[in-house]
N, C-alpha and C positions, 0 to 999 in steps of 0.2 A: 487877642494878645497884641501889645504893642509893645516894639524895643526901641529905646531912645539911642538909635545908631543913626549917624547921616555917613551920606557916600562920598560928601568933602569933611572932614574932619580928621586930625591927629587920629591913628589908632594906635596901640600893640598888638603886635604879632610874637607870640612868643617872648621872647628876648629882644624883638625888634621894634623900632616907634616907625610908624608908614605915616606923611602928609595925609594918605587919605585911604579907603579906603578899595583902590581897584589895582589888580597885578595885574603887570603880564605875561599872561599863559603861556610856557616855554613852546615852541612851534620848532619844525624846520625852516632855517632860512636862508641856507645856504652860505654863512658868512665863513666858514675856513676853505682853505685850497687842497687841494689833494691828498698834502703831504702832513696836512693836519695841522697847517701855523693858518693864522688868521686873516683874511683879507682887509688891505686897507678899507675896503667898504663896510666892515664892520663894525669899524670904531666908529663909525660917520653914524649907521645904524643906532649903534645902542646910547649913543650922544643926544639923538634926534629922540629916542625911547625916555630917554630922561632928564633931557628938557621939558617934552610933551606932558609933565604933570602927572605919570604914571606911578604910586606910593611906593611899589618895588617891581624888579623884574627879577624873572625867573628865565635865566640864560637858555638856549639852546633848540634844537634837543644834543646831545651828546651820548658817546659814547665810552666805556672805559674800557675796551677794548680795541687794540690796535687789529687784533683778526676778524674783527666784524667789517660784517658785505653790505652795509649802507652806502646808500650812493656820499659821493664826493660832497664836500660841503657841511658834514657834522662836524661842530665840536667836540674834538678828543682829549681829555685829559685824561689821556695815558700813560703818557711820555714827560716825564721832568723838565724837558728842552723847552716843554711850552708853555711852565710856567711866568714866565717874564711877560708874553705875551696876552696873557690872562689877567697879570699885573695892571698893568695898559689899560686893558677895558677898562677894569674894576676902576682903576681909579677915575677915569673920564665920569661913570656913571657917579662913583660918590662926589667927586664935585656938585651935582646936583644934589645933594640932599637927598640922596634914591639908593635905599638898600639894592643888592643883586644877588640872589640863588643862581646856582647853575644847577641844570638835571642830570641827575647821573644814571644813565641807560646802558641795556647793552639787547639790539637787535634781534641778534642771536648766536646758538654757542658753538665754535667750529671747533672740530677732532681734524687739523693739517685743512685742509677743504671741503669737507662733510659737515652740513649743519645736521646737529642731534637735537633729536625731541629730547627734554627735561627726561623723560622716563628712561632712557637709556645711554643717560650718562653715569661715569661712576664716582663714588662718593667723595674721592680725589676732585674730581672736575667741580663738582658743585662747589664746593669748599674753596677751588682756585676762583670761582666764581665771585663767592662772596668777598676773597683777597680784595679781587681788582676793586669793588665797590668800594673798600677801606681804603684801598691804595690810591685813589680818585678823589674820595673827598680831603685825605690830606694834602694832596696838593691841589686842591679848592681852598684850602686851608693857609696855603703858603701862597697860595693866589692875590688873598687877601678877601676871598668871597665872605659875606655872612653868614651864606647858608649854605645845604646839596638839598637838594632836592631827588628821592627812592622812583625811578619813574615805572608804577607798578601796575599802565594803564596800557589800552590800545594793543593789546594781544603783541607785545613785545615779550623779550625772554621771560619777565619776571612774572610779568603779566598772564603768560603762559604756566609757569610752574606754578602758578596758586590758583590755575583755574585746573578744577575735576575733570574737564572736558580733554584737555592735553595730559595732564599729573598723571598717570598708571604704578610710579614707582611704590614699592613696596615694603621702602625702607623707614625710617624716622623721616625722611623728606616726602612723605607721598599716602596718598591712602582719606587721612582725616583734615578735617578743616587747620587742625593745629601741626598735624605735620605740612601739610602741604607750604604753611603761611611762616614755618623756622625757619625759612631762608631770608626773609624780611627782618623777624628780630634778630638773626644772627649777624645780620648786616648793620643792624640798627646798635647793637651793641658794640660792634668794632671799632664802626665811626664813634659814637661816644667814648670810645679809650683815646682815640686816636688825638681826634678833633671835640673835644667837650663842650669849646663853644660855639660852634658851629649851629645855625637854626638847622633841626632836621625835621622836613618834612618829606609827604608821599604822594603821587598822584595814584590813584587809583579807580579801576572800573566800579562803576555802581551797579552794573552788573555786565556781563559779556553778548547778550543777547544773541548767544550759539546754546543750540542743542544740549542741555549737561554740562552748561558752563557756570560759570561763579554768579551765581544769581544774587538780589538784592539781600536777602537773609543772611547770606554767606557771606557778603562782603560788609553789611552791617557787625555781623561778630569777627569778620577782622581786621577791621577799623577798629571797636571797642578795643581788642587784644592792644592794636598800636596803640590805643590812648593809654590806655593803663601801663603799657610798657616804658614810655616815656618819649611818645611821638610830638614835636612841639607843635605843628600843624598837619592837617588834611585836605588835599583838593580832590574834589571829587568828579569825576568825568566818567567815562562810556567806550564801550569797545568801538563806538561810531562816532567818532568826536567832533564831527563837522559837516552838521545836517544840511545840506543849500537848501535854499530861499528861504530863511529866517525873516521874517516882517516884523517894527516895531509892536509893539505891544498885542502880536496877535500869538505868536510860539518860541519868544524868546526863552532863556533859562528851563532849557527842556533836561539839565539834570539837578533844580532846583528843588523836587518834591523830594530827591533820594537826600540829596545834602538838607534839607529841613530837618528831615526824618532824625540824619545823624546825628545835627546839632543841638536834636534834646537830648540825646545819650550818651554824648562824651564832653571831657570838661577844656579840650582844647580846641581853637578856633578853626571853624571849616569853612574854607575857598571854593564857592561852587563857578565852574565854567559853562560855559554850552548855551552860546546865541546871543550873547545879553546886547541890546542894540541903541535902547533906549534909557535914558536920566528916571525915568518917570517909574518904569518898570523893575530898574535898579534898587531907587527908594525906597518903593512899596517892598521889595522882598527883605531889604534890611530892616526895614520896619516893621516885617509883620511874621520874624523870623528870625532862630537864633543864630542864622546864618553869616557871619561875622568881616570876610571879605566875597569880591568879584575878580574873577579874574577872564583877562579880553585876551585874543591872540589876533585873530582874522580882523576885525576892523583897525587895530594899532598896524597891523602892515599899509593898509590906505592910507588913515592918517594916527601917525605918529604923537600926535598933537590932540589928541582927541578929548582926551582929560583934562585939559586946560580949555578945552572949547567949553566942553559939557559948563564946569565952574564957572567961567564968565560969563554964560547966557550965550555964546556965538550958535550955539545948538545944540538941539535935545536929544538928537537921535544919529546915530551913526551914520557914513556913507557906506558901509560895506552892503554888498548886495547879496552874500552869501553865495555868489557864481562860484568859487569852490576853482579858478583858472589859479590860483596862486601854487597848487599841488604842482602843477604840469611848469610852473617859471622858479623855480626854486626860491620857495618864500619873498620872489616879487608879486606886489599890484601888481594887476592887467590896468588898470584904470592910471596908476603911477607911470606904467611905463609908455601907454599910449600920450600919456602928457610929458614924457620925457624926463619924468622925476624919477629914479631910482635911486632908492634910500631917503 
C-alpha cells in the first residue's frame, strides 16, 4: 500500500490548510508565571516555533482550571483577564502562516484541597467539569485560537475517567466503555454550541499500559465513537509519552502501529506522536500509511527550526538525543542552555 502524501506539502486538517505536514506536540514548557499571565519568553518561544517551518502548533499544555496543583508555568485559560494575552501569541504565530490549537487539560479534580479519584465525585462535580472544558474553549475562541485541543492522554483527569483501571463509578459516567467515554462527547458537544468553528480535536492513550487500564481495543472504539461523533482530528500517544534514547531510524514512532491501525477505521485525519527523529522514517510512514499528520514536541524544544532544516536538505535527522533533562528544566534544552540559548 502506498499513499501519495509527502511530509513538505500543503495539507488539510480539518477545516484547516497546514504548509506541511508536522505539528507541534503540546508539551510542558513552562511559558506562563504563577499567576497565570504569560512570560515574555513566550512570545519569543512560540515566534521561534513558527518561524521554524512547524505546519501548526498545538499550544501548551494547559489547564482550565484555576484549582489545579500543576506546577507553576501551565497555561491557564481560565480566567477571562488572560485573554488579551493569548491574543498576543496568537497573533505572533499567524503572522507566520501557522495555524495554533491550544490544549485544554485539567490535572486533576479538587473538593477545597483534596484531589478526588473520578469515581467519587458527584455528578454536580463532573458536570462542573465538563463546564470549565466549555468555558475554556470559548475563550480560546475569543483568543482568536483555531482550534482546543480535549487532552485525553497521559493518565491526566480525563485520561483517568475513561480508563477502567481508575472509573469505578456506577452511574451513567462509569461502568461500560460508553459510559465511561460521555464525559468526552459531552464535552465535545458544548464546545460545538459554543465555539462551532473551532478545529476540535483529542489527544488520546493508545493504550495505558497499567494493569486493567484502557487497552488498545478500548481506546480503538473510542476513537471510532469520536469520529463518528464529529471529532475533526485525532493524536494518538501513550500513558508513556517520552521513551529516552530514541535512535534515528532504529525505534522512532513507537505509537505508530496503534495510529496505523486507527487510520483505516475512521474517516478523520490521525496525528501519530512518539519519537519521530528522522525525515527518512517520517516519509515512509506517510507513505506507507493512512496516517495523515506527525507531530514533534522533544526535538522542536533543541531546535525550534527543525522543519525548515529537514526541507532544505540542512539535515535529515534531529539533534534531540532523547535525554528526557528537559522534564526536570521546565520545557528547556539542556543542550540550549549549556550553549546559553534559552528559547
Amino acid at each position: 500500500m502506498t499513499m501519495e502524501k509527502k511530509l513538505f506539502e500543503p495539507a488539510k486538517l480539518g477545516n484547516l490548510t497546514l504548509k506541511n505536514r508536522l505539528v507541534r506536540s503540546a508539551l510542558y514548557d513552562g511559558a506562563a508565571r504563577l499567576d497565570g499571565g504569560l512570560k515574555d519568553e513566550a512570545y519569543t518561544l512560540y515566534s521561534k516555533l513558527a518561524k521554524g517551518g512547524v505546519g501548526m502548533i498545538i499550544a501548551g499544555f494547559t489547564s482550565v482550571s484555576d484549582n489545579d496543583r500543576y506546577p507553576g508555568g501551565m497555561l491557564p485559560p481560565s480566567r477571562d483577564e488572560t485573554i488579551p494575552q493569548y491574543q498576543k501569541l496568537v497573533d505572533i504565530v499567524h503572522r507566520e502562516n501557522c495555524p495554533i490549537i491550544t490544549q485544554l487539560a485539567l490535572t486533576g479534580y479538587y473538593r477545597g484541597n483534596t484531589q478526588l479519584d473520578p469515581t467519587d465525585m458527584t455528578l454536580d462535580e463532573v458536570h462542573s467539569v465538563i463546564q470549565m472544558f466549555i468555558d475554556a474553549a470559548r475563550r480560546a475562541k475569543c483568543a482568536g485560537f483555531d482550534g482546543v485541543q480535549i487532552h485525553a492522554a497521559h493518565f491526566l483527569f480525563l485520561s483517568q475517567f475513561i480508563s477502567p483501571a481508575v472509573n469505578r463509578r456506577s452511574d451513567s459516567y462509569g461502568g461500560s466503555t460508553e459510559n465511561r467515554m460521555r464525559i468526552l462527547l459531552e464535552i465535545m458537544t458544548g464546545i460545538r454550541e459554543k465555539a462551532p468553528n473551532l478545529h476540535l480535536t483529542v489527544k488520546i492513550n493508545s493504550s495505558d499500559f497499567v494493569r486493567n487500564g484502557l487497552d488498545a481495543a478500548e481506546s480503538l472504539e473510542i476513537c471510532k465513537a469520536l469520529a463518528k461523533a464529529g471529532i475533526d482530528s485525532i493524536e494518538v500517544s501513550g500513558n508513556s509519552p517520552s521513551v529516552p534514547r530514541i535512535r534515528a531510524g532504529v525505534n522512532e514512532g513507537y505509537f505508530a502501529p496503534f495510529a496505523a491501525a486507527l487510520a483505516e477505521q475512521v474517516d478523520v485525519p490521525v496525528i501519530a506522536v512518539g519519537g519521530w527523529r528522522s525525515k527518512d522514517t517520517m516519509e515512509d510512514v506517510l507513505k506507507n500509511t493512512k496516517i495523515e499528520f506527525l507531530s514533534l514536541s522533544r526535538p522542536l524544544l533543541r531546535e525550534p527550526d527543525l522543519p525548515n532544516k529537514l526541507q532544505s536538505g540542512a539535515c535529515t535527522v534531529a539533534e534531540c538525543v532523547s535525554c528526557n533533562a528537559c522534564y526536570s528544566l521546565q520545557g528547556h534544552c539542556v543542550y540550549r542552555i549549556r550553549g546559553k540559548r534559552i528559547f
